[in-house]
N, C-alpha and C positions, 0 to 999 in steps of 0.2 A: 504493500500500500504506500509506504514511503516512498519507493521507486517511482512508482505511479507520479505521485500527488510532484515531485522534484521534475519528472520528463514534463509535467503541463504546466510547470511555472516557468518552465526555461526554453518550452516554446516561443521558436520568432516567426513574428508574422510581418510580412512583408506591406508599407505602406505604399499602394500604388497611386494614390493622389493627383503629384505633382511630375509623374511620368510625362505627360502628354506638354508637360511646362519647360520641359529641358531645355528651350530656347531662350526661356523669361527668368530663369532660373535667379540672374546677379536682381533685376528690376524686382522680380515678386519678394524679392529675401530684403530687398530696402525696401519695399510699400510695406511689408509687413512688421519688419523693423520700426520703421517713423510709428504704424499707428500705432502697435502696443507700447511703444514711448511713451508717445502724446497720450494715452488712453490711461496708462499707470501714473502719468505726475497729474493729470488733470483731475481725474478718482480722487487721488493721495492728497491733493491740494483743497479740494472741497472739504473730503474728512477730518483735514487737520484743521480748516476754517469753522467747522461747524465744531470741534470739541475745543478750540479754544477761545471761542464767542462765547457768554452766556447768553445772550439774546438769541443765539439761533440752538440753545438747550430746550426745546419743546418737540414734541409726538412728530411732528413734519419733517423737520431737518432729522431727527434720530433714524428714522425711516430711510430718508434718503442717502445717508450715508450709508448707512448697511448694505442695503440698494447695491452703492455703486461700491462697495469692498464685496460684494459678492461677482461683481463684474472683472475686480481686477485677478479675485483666485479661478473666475472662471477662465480667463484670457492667459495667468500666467500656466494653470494646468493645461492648455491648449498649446498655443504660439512657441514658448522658447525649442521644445521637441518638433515643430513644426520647420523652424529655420533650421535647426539641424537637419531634419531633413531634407530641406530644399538642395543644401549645399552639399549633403552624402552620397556618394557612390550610389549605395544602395541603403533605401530606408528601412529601415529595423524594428520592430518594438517586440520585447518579451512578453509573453502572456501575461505574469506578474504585471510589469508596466502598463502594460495596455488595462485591466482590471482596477488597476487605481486610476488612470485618466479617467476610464468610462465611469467608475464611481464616483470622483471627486465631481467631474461636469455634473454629474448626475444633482449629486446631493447640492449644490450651489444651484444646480436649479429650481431643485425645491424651498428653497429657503427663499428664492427670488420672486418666486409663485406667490408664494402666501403675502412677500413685505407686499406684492404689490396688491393684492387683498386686501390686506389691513391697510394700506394709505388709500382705496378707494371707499374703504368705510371710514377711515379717519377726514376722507373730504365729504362725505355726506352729511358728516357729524355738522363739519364747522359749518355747511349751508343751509343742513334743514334745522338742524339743532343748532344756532347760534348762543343760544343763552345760557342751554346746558352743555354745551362744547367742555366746558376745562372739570365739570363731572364727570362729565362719560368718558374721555380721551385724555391721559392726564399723562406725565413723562417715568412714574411708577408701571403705570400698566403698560404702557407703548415698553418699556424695558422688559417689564417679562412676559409679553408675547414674542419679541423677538428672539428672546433667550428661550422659548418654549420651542421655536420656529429652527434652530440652529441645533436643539438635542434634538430633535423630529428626525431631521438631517444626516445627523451621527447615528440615530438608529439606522435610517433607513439604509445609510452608507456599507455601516456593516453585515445587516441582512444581504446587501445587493453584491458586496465585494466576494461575501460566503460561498453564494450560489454563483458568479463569473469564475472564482477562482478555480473552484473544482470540476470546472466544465472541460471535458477532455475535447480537445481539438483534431481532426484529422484532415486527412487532404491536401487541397493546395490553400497552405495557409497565406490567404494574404487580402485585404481588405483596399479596394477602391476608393481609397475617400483620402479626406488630408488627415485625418485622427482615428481614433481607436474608438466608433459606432457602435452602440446596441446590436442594431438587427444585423451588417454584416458578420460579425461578431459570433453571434448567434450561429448564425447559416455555416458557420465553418465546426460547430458541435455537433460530436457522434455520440454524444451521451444523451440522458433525457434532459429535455430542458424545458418541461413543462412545468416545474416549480419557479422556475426563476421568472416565465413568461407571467404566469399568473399572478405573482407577484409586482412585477415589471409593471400589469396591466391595471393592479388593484394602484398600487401607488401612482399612476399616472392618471386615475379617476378621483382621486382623492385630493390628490396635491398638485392638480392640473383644470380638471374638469368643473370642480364642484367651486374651486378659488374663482375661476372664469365666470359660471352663472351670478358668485355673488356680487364681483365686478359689475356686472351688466346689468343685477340690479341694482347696486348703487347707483350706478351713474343714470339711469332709470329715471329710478327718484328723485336725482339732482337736477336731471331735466325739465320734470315735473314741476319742479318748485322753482327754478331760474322762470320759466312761462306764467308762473303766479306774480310775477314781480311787476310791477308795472312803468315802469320809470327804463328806458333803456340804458341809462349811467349804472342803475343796480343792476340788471340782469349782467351787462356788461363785468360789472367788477362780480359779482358773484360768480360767472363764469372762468373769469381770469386766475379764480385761489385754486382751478380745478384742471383749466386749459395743458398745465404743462405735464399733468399725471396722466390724462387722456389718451393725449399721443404718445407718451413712453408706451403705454399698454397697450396699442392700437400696434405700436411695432413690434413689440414683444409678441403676441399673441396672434400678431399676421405672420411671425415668418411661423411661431410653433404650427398655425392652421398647414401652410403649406407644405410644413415636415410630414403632416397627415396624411392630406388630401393629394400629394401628389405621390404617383406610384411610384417604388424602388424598381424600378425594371432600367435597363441600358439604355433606352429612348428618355426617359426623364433624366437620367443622372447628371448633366450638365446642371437642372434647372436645383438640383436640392444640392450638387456645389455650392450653388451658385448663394441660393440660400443658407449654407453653413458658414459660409465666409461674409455673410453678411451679421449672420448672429454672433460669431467672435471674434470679427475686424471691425465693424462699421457700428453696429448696435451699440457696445459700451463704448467706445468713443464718443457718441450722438447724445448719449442719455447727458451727461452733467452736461454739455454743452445747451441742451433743451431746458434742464431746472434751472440755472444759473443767467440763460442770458436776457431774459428777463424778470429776472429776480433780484430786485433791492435790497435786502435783505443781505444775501449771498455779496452782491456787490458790495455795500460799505465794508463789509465784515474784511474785504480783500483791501483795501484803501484803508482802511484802520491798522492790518496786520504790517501791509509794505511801513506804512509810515514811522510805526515802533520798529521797523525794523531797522528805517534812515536812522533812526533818531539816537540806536542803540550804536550805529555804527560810528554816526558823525559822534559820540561818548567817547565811545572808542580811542577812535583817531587824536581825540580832544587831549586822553587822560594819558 
């Protein structure tokens, strides 16, 4: 059993991805270089703007930070084994490796699901419930949903890593895509893999499915009640505390429909490329740039932080 369990961690599977790129190979390794750059300081920048503001210490900003540190461990469990691939002979990944990619993406996506749940009930709060807003939604409870959202995560990561790791692989191991995939994944086990699918399917109805309908009735509701307003300055600004949660979700949830709806077959495979490189190059790039650049907030909070930062320097120099 030893033997066994050591020959399918030490399985390589070959990533064939960026095969068809060998000509783009210097260009696609610097685009993808710049954006997980730009993507990690820009993340890391907000993070550290919202925990060392008190004024942006409330349910909203704690949410979005999370948010986007959930974008940067999904982008760095992605990309840096992806550049090395570009620039490899031949791309690699051991069954072990490839089982923690697929789990770690995994579980950061579940944790991404739910935050973005709870900030589309946390904007229904401040719209329909303005008065009892700082009852219902307070910076105690926004803290331990997310900490509930995060062990959910770790559970599920180890249930899911349990059931990839002991999957015996055979054939021609090697997976058409730029990472280490669920379903190709799958298709290359000669074991039973009807535990892991059933699983697979329960968590994906749970921490995918059910988060989505509650979305869709928040923002529902928020509809409802922006239409009740009568002044268009209010429906306006009651819509603007919501506008920039909308669209994260509307992207988020557009590419997951098209990981769905579109068939894995050889005829689509460019189109849900096309879509993975959208969800862990362009997507967490886009999100802070979406809450931030029209948010005041966020802005003074960057113009207070530079300016103690002159201020510490020209000290400095001074002392």
């Amino acid at each position: 059993m030893a033997y066994q369990k050591n020959q399918t961690t030490n399985d390589e599977i070959l990533i064939l991805g960026f095969e068809g790129l060998s000509n783009y190979k210097i260009p696609l390794f610097l685009l993808l270089l710049v954006l997980y750059t730009f993507t990690s300081t820009e993340n890391f920048l907000i993070i550290f703007l919202v925990s060392k503001n008190p004024r942006l210490h409330s349910p909203m900003y704690i949410l979005i930070s999370n948010l986007l540190f959930c974008e940067v461990v999904y982008t760095t469990d992605l990309v840096p084994l992806m550049l090395h691939h570009i620039l490899a002979e031949r791309a690699v990944i051991y069954h072990l490796g490839c089982s923690l990619q697929l789990t770690i993406s995994g579980g950061v996506t579940v944790v991404e699901t739910l935050l973005l749940m709870l900030m589309s009930v946390d904007r229904y709060l401040a719209v329909c419930k303005p008065l009892r807003y700082s009852v219902l939604m307070h910076n105690r409870l926004c803290l331990s949903f997310v900490i509930a959202f995060w062990l959910i995560s770790i559970c599920t990561n180890i249930v899911m890593f349990n059931f990839v790791i002991h999957l015996q692989l055979c054939g021609n191991l090697s997976i058409d895509h730029f990472y280490c995939d669920f379903t190709p994944l799958v298709a290359l086990a000669c074991s039973d893999i009807t535990p892991l699918v059933s699983f697979a399917l329960a968590t994906s109805v749970i921490a995918t499915i059910a988060p989505f309908v509650i979305i869709v009735l928040s923002y529902a509701a928020i509809i409802v009640e922006i239409l009740r307003i009568r002044s268009s300055t209010g429906r306006q600004k009651a819509f603007s505390t919501c506008s920039s949660h909308l669209l994260v979700v509307s992207l988020y949830f557009g590419v997951i429909i098209v990981f769905y709806v579109v068939p894995r077959s050889s005829h689509y495979l460019y189109v849900y490329k096309a879509m993975s490189f959208m969800s862990f190059g362009v997507t967490p790039m886009v999100n802070p740039i979406i809450y931030t650049l029209r948010n005041k907030d966020i802005k003074k909070a960057l113009r207070i932080t530079i300016n103690e930062i002159k201020h510490q320097f020209i000290d400095t120099e001074n002392s």
